[in-house]
N, C-alpha and C positions, 0 to 999 in steps of 0.2 A: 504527562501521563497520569501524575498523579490526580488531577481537576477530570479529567472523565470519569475513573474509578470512584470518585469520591460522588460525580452525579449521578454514576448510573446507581451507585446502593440506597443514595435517598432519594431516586426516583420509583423505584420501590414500593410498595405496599406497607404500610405502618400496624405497629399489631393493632392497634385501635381500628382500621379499616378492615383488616382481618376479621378481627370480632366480631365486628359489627355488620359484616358478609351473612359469616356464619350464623349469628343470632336472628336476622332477617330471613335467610332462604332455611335453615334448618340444616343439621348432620345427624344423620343414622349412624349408629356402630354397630354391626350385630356378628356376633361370633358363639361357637357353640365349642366345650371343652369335654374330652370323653375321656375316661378310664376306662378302658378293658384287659383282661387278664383272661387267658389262655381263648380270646373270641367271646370273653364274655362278658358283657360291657356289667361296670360296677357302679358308676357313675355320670353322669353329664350334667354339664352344668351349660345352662342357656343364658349369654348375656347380651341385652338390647340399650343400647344406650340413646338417648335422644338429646341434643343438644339444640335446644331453638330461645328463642325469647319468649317469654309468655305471652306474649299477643299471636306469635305466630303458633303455640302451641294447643292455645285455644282455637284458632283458626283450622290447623289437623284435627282435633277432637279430644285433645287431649288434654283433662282440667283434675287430675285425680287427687291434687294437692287440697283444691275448694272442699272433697267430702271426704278429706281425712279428720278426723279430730283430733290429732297431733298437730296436726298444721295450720287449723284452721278453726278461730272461736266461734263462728257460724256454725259449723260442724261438729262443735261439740258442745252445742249449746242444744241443736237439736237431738243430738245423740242423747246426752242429760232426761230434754223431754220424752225421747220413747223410752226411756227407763224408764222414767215416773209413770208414764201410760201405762208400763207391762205392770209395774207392780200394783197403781191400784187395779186393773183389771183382774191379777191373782186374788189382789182381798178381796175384789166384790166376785169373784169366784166361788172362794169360801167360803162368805156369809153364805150366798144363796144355797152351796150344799148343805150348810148346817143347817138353813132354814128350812130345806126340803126333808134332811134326816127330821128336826121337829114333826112337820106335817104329818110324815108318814107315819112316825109315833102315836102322835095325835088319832090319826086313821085307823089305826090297828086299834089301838083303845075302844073307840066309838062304835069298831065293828065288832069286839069283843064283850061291849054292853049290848048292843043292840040284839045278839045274840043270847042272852040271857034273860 
């Protein structure tokens, strides 16, 4: 009795072939948690869990990790660059209105001689 029970539990699934089920074909969790008080909801909270292997998760569509820049030095390498883009485009912002407040200085003046 005892030699059957003992093959049927390591004939079994191993949690390694578990794993590796679920990292292959994917798990969804999705569950939704509400507070409401006298019918009127106060709170909800939405939770979506996905458990796959990154190859398969890339395969769903799912790659949010690559354009994080917490996660990802690609990602915040490029993030770094449109900083720097936004801010020199502020300076050259600047310059060109101080240079147009010039001009228009400039103009008023000349229209101010040529008037006299």
């Amino acid at each position: 009795m005892a030699s059957s029970s003992l093959n049927q539990s390591t004939s079994g699934s191993t949690l390694g072939e578990i794993l590796e089920k679920i990292l292959d074909k994917g798990v969804v969790i999705a569950g939704d948690i509400s507070i409401a008080l006298a019918d009127v909801e106060l709170l909800t909270i939405k939770i979506r869990l996905v458990v796959a292997s990154i190859d398969k998760a890339k395969e769903m569509g799912i790659d949010w990790w690559e354009s994080d820049p917490n996660l990802s030095s690609k990602a915040k390498a490029e993030k770094e660059q449109k900083e720097a883009l936004q801010k020199e485009e502020e300076l050259q912002t600047r310059l060109l209105q101080e240079q147009n407040k010039l001009l228009m200085e400039r103009l008023s003046k000349l229209e101010e001689n040529s008037r006299m």
